[in-house]
Phi, psi and omega in degrees: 000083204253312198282167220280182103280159170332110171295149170297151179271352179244115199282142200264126191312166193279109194269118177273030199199171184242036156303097195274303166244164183222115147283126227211108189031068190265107187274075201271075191250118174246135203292103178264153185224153180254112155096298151171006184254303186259137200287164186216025165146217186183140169247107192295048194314304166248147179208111162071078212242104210211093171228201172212158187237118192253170178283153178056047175237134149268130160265177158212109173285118246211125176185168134303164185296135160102335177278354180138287197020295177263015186265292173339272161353273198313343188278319201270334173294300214089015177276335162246163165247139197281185212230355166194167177064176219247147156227124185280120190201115185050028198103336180241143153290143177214019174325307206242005166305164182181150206089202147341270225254358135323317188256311156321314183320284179333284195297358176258003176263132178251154182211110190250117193265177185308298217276063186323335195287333189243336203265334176227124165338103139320028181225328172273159181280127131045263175300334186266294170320297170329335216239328169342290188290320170314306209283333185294316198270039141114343241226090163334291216264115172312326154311314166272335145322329195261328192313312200272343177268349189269299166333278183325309189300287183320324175296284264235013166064068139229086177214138049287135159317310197300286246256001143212045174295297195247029152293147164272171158268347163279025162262345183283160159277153180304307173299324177295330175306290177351283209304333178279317167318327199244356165272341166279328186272335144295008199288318206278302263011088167270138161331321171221113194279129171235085188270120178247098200027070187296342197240012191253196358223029169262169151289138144002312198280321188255346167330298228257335174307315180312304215305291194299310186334302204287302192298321160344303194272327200266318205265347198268337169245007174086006209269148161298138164222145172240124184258126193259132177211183167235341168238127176312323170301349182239347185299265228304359178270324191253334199240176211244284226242160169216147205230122174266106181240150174203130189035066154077019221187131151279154209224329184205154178206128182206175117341135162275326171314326202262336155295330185267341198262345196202078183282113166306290190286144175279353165302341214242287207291001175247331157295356178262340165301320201250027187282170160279145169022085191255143170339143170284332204276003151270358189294337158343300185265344212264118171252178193262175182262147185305140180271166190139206178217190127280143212277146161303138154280019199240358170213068181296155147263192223270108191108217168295151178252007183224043190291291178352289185266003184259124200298352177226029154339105145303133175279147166065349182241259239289019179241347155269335169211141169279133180276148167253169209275144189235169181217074177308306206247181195277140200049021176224115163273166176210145152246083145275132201271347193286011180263347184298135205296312173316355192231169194236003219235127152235114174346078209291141202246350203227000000 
């Protein structure tokens, strides 16, 4: 793969840190209007949202439906915009590109959607679907086209190559569509991978092959990836570190290991009640789950958002003020007031 892709037209500062993206108060809010004209409120999707992506890291964001994830994700795309905060990408804000260098951004994002089924043109061949993006970013010569694409297949193990170059995608199987969604979203070598439950629409039988592919594919290109799921039972197979979101707000950030063995928030511990086939040497923590719903977001409530529903709520603290972020144990944050250094009352774990 010797010729070059599209450079940013504005060069990006010299990274003194091994930090790929950084997110910074990021504020994702879409605008509702009555009759389409006067406003009448804002649906708070993402709200006051902040992390770091180091290079060659798996995250994994974690939530119920409905909780942010993917107004994030799509955020991170540059497919919605934000509505407050930086998104930092090799160093540059990149919040607000557009043009030229909107479509450089792009070729450094690989985007593997849930659905395989819905995700590829159904009028194109394979080999058609591969050469699309190549053909967008610049890449001329019909030989190196055919080159990065015969690669792209033999990475993601759909081989003989020849054999499914002039394939459709309704001659595949759901797992070979995958492979090609994730052999198209690597065509660029991008930098940074972004899977969105890459693995809910597979059989069972084909989960844990994407899952290692995709871990293959990361250690094998350096690559950052972020995995948007819903389910707790496949992050420990894939990611270093995990993020807990709820109504818009991360709520816990640890290691997967020191989450699944010592879950803080009580939001964690009722999603981890309801994981499928959960550790035995986790059973420990597993409570019943809080009753409810998740609250709208266009009237979150007032304090902690997730006090409503929470067995160990303080009147007058968590129904009045958002807690800020605590760090009890060492690389594991949480935002719970019951974390607070000033308080002695903590969440029994044991």
């Amino acid at each position: 793969m010797s010729a070059q892709l599209p450079t940013s037209p504005t060069e990006a500062p010299v990274q003194t840190n091994d930090i790929l993206i950084s997110v910074k108060n990021l504020r994702v809010w879409f605008e509702l209007k009555k009759w389409g004209f006067s406003h009448v409120g804002w649906v708070r999707a993402v709200d006051d949202v902040s992390f770091d992506l180091k290079r060659g890291e798996a995250i994994a964001i974690v939530g119920e439906s409905g909780c942010g994830k993917s107004s994030l994700m799509k955020t991170l795309l540059l497919l919605n915009r934000p509505h407050q905060g930086q998104i930092i990408f090799q160093g540059r804000d990149i919040s607000n590109l557009k043009g030229k260098e909107l479509k450089w951004y792009r070729s450094q994002v690989g985007f593997v959607q849930q659905n395989p089924y819905g995700a590829l043109p159904p009028f194109m061949t394979v080999r058609r679907i591969l050469e699309e993006p190549l053909l967008i970013n610049g890449v001329k010569a019909k030989a190196e086209r055919m080159e990065r694409i015969r690669q792209a297949l033999q990475e993601v193990a759909l081989t003989p190559v020849e054999d499914f170059l002039n394939k459709y995608p309704h001659m595949l199987s759901g797992g070979q569509q995958q492979r090609v969604v994730i052999a198209r979203a690597m065509i660029l070598e991008p930098k940074l991978l972004v899977a969105d439950e890459p693995v809910s629409m597979l059989d069972a039988s084909v989960r844990v092959e994407i899952l290692r592919l995709l871990r293959k594919l990361q250690q094998e290109h350096n690559l950052s990836v972020m995995y948007i799921t819903h389910d707790l039972s496949t992050v420990r197979f894939f990611s270093e570190r995990i993020f807990v979101m709820y109504a818009g707000k991360l709520v816990e950030q640890t290691h997967i290991k020191d989450l699944l063995s010592n879950p803080l928030h009580p939001y964690t511990v009722a999603l981890l009640t309801g994981t499928s086939e959960p550790d035995a040497a986790n059973a420990k923590h597993l409570k019943e789950v809080p009753p409810g719903e998740p609250p709208s977001l266009v009237n979150p409530p007032t304090g902690c958002r997730f006090h409503p529903r929470c067995p160990n709520a303080m009147p007058d603290l968590c129904d009045a003020k958002n807690p800020p972020t605590f760090e009890p144990l060492p690389n594991h944050v949480v935002d719970c007031w019951l974390y607070d250094g000033d308080r002695t009352a903590y969440p029994e774990t044991s």
